[in-house]
N, C-alpha and C positions, 0 to 999 in steps of 0.2 A: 871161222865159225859162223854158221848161217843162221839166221835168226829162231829158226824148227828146235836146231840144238840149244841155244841159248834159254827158250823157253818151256825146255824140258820139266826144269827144275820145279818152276811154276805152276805149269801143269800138271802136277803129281796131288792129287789131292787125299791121298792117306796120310791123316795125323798121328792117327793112334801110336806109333813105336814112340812118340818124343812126347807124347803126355799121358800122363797118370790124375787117377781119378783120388779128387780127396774124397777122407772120411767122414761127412757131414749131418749131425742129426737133422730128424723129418723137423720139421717148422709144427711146431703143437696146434691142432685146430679146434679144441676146449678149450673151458677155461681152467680146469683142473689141473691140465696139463701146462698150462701158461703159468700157471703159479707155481708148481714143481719147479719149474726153469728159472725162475725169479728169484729163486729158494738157494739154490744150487749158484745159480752167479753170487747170489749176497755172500752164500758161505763161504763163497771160494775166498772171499777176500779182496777183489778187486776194486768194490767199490770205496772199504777202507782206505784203500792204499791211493786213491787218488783224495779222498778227503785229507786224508795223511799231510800229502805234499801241499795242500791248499792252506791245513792247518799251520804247516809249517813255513811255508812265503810270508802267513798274517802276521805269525809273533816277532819274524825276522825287525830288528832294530837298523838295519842298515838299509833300509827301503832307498828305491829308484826311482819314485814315483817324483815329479817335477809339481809345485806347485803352480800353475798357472794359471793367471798372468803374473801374477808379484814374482815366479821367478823361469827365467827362459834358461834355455838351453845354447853354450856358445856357439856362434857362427865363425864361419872361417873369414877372411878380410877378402877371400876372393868370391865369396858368395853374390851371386845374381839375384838381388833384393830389388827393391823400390830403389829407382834412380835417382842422384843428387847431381846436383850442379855444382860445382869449383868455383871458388874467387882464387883470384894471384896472391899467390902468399905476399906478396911485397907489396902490394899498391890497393887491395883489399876488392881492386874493380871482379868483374865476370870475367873469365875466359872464356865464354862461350863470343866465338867471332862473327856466330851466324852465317856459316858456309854452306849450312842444309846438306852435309853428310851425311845424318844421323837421320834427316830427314828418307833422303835417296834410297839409303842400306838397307831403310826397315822392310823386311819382309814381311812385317804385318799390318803393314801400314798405319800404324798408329801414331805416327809422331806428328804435327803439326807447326810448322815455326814461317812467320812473317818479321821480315824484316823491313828496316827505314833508315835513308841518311840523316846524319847529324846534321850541326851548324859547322863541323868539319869534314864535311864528307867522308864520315868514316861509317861502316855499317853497325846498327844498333837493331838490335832484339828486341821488339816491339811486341810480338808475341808467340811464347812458346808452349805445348801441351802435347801432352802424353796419357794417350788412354790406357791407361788397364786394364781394360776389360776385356782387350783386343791384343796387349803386351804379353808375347811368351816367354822375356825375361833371357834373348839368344845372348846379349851382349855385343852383337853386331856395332851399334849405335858407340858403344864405349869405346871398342877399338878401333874404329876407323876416323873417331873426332883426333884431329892434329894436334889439338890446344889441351886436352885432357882435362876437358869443361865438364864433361859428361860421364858418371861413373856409375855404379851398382851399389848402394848401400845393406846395411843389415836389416833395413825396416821391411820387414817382409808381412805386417799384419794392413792388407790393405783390402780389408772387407768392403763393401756398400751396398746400399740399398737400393741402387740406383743402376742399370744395366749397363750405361753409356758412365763408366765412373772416370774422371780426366784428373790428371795433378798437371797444376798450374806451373808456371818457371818459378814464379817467386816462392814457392811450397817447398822446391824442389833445392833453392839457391843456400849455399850455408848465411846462416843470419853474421850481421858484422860481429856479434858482442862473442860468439862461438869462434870468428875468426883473427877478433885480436887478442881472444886469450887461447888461441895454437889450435883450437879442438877441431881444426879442420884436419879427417884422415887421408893422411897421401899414400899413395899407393905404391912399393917397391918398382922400380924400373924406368923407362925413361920419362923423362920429364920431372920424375921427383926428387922432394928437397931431401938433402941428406942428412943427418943430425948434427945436432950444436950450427946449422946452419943461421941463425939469427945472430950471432955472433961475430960470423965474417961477412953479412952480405948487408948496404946502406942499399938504404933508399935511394931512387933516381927522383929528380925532380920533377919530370913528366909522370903523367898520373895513367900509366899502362905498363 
């Protein structure tokens, strides 16, 4: 098939057998006549009938409406909120090791982390931040950290006033008094602790 017959089709520009003309009144150009038509739509009833349904929504007792902020709407546990930082459930330290993967991954470049050796030559987190303003919230940063220091929380109310708005590590870290009474949330899958685990697992006596 050569391209002349292919574009046969195309080139046919009679409409008229596949469309039909509707029946439409002239648009009133008085004001007489404008009012006549006002007259005529009210009587028909249409306007009732959506008051109807309006009336009918207001007296409804079982309303949808969320009062916000005293009360939110549930989020799922996998929801991509404002990030938190993990402590070890055993030893209450960070897991964040400071490998700057979370750093590397971001494709929005918002993440920020300096690290420094200890008096043990071990790597410490000296300073970490994360802009929001600049954060689109991919998850990148969560799944590629090894230590599962770095996760997605439900705080998703993170307004400011300020263009360049940053959450600091410590903002971000679970506080101890939330983490020796359990309320740290773990996450299904690897890395996490399974239930009634406080029961079978002691302390080590090094403090990591």
């Amino acid at each position: 098939m050569n391209n002349e017959h292919f574009n046969e089709q195309f080139n046919d520009r009679n409409v008229t057998g596949d469309y039909y003309l509707v029946d439409i009144e002239d648009y009133p150009t008085d004001g007489w006549a404008k009012f006549k038509r006002v007259v005529k739509r009210t009587l028909r009833g249409e306007l009732f009938v959506g008051l109807g349904v309006v009336l009918r929504e207001m007296i409804k007792f079982n309303t949808h409406t969320v009062k916000y902020p005293l009360e939110k709407m549930p989020i799922g546990p996998r929801y991509r909120a404002v990030h938190q930082m993990k402590r070890l459930w055993e030893s209450d330290t960070e897991r964040c090791i400071g490998c700057g993967l979370c750093e590397k991954i971001c494709i929005s470049n918002c993440i920020r982390i300096d690290t420094k050796l200890d008096e043990n030559s071990r790597k410490e987190v000296t300073e970490y931040s994360i802009n929001l303003g600049r954060c689109i919230f991919c998850g990148y940063c969560a799944e590629v950290c090894p230590e599962l220091a770095i996760t997605h929380g439900g705080e998703y109310e993170n307004a400011s006033d300020q263009r360049e708005h940053f959450t600091m590590y410590q903002d971000m870290l679970t506080p101890l008094d939330q983490m020796k009474a359990g309320k740290q949330v773990e996450f299904e899958g690897f890395g996490a602790i399974t239930p009634h685990e406080d029961e079978r697992v002691k302390k080590t006596p090094l403090a990591y």
